[in-house]
C-alpha positions, 0 to 999 in steps of 0.5 A: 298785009293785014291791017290792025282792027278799028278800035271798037267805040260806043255812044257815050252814056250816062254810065260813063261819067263815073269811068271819067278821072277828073284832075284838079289843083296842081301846086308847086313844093316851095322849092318847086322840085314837086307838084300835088294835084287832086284827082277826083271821080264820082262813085255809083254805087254809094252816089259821092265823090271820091278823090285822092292827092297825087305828088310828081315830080316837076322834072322826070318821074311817075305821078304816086298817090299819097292818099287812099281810101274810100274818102274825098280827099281836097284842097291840099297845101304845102307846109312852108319848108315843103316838108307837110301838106295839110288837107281836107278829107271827109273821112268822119262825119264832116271834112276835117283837116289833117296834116302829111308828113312826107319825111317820117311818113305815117297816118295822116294826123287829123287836126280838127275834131269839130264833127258837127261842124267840119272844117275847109280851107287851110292855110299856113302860118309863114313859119309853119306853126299854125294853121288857119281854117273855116268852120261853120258854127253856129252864128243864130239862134237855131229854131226850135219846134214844138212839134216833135217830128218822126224825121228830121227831113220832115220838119217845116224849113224856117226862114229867117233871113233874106239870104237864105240859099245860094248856089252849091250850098244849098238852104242855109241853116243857123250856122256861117263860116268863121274863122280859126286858127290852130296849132299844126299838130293840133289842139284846141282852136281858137275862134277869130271871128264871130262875123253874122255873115261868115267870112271867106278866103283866109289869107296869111300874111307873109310876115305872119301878124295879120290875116286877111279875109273877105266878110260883108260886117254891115248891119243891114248884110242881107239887102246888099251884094257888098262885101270887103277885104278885112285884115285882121291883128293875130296880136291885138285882135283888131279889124281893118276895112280895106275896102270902101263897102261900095262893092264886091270884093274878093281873092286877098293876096299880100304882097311880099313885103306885107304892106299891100293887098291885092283883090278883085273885084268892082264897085257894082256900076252895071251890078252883075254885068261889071267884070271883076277888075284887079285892084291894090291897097295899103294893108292898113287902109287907104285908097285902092288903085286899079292895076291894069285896064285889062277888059275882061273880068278877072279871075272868072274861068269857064263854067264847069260840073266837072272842073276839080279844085285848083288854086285861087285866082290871084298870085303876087311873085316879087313885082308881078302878079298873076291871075286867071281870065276868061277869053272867047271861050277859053280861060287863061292865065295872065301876069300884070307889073304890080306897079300897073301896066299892061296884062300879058297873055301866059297861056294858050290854047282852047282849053279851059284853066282852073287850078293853076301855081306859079313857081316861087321863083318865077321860072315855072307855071303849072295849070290843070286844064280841059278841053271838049274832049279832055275833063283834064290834064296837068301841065307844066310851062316854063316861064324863063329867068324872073324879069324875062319876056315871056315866051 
């Protein structure tokens, strides 16, 4: 009898990367029928990043995409009634916000119009409103030459400030990330901060009257690693500190009832050698607490070039709270009683975790992960009935 051929193989090489698919994200509808995922790969011939938004069902069904087009598309986000998703796509000069809708179908409707300065990671209003955002504008004084150059690439790089670069940003000029709020059909946003530093990681709260951020606003900025978790009153316009100012802090997340944020984070006792610790305080001010004595950094993954983007580290769900965690290797998602206790291991395997969202009603986890031989896949896992052991 004759036997089938081996499959032929080769040495992997350089060429390769840009056949390799990279999943990302994986965010459940609100009534967690339907998950949206990223898919990215690199592009040869014109040296970027391409990607595009998938929708599948959470049960039975095929993945399609919902954007096309020479583009990279990212950082999606469902509309409270499950109805939108609001996106971020580079299609103009800089990444813009448009909003879907995936009922009366259609364009996608950019929402932003700033070209000079882009726009980045949206967030909805409870009632589907408004949309808050990024954008860097400008926040100094931009150096002036009295040399008129034939390149803008040959102009001398003036550095003004003790942080002058970081990681994936590379040089920083004279503008920061502040954020913004506008009207999800559009219009004319409004600027909320004005921070020298930036700010980072909006987070609405769930009764729609404040807005969380992460901002460092001492006055001496550049000479510490400090930053806090700021609230701040869309009514009144007022700032609250939420943290002491004597560390690192990161990843807001409100509980339900809006009275409560939690965060990562710690006090920078062995400076970059503390693991992140998981804390909880008052919305409106007040001492923090320590929810679990889990020892492990909370909300590191596994470092990765290939890894998509995927959802934050932390998610509050009725009385639990669910983060990420790097173990011997791997990454996993764990759950903690908001009211403290023990962490409780979710997933496992020898993967490596980076988007990841729990159903609204608890019953569901879905998580993109990757493996020595995998860049990445999708996955569902249930999690049984609210209040149930995990199986």
């Amino acid at each position: 009898m004759a036997t089938a051929a081996p499959a032929a193989t080769h040495t992997i090489t350089a060429a390769d990367l840009y056949k390799l698919r990279f999943v990302g994200g994986g965010l459940f509808s609100p009534d967690a029928k339907q998950i949206l995922f990223t898919v990215r790969h690199a592009d040869g011939e014109t040296n970027r990043n391409r990607g595009a938004i998938w929708l599948i069902p959470t049960g039975d069904g095929d993945a399609r995409q919902i954007t096309s087009g020479e583009m990279k598309d990212s950082q999606p986000q469902w509309s409270p009634d499950g109805t939108k998703i609001a996106f971020v796509s580079d299609r103009g000069k800089k990444g813009q916000i448009f909003v879907l809708d995936l009922v009366n179908g259609g364009e996608s409707q950019r929402i932003t119009q700033d070209e000079d300065h882009g726009a980045s990671s949206p967030v909805w209003s409870p009632d589907g409103t408004q949309i808050a955002f990024l954008c860097k504008v400008p926040t100094y004084d931009e150096v002036q030459h009295v040399v008129e150059y034939k390149d803008e690439t040959d102009k001398p790089r003036v550095i003004t400030r003790a942080r002058y670069k970081f990681d994936a940003q590379g040089f920083f000029d004279h503008t920061r990330n502040q954020l913004f709020v506008t009207d999800a059909a559009g219009g004319t946003p409004k600027q909320l901060t004005t921070n020298p530093t930036g700010v980072a990681s909006p987070a609405w709260s769930p009764d729609g009257k404040k807005i969380a951020f992460v901002a460092n606003m001492a006055a001496d900025a550049d000479r510490g690693r400090q930053q806090d978790i700021w609230t701040l009153d869309l009514a009144s316009g007022e700032k609250t500190c939420v943290t002491p100012h004597d560390g690192g802090y990161d990843h807001p997340v409100w509980s339900p009832d809006s009275t409560q944020i939690a965060f990562t984070g710690h006090p920078y006792p062995a400076k970059g050698g503390t693991n992140s610790l998981l804390y909880i305080a008052p919305a409106a001010g007040g001492e923090m607490r320590r929810v679990t004595d889990f020892d492990r950094s909370i909300g590191a993954g596994v470092m990765s070039d290939t890894a998509a983007d995927g959802r934050g580290e932390v998610q509050w769900l009725g009385d639990t709270i669910y983060f990420l965690a790097a173990m011997n290797g791997t990454a996993q998602v764990y759950s903690v009683p908001a009211t403290g206790g023990d962490a409780i291991q979710i997933t496992f395997g020898t993967h490596a975790i980076a988007g990841w969202d729990v159903a609204a009603d608890g019953t569901a986890l879905v998580f993109t992960a990757s493996a020595p031989t995998s860049p990445g896949e999708l996955f569902v896992q249930p999690l049984g009935k609210p209040g149930d052991p995990v199986a």
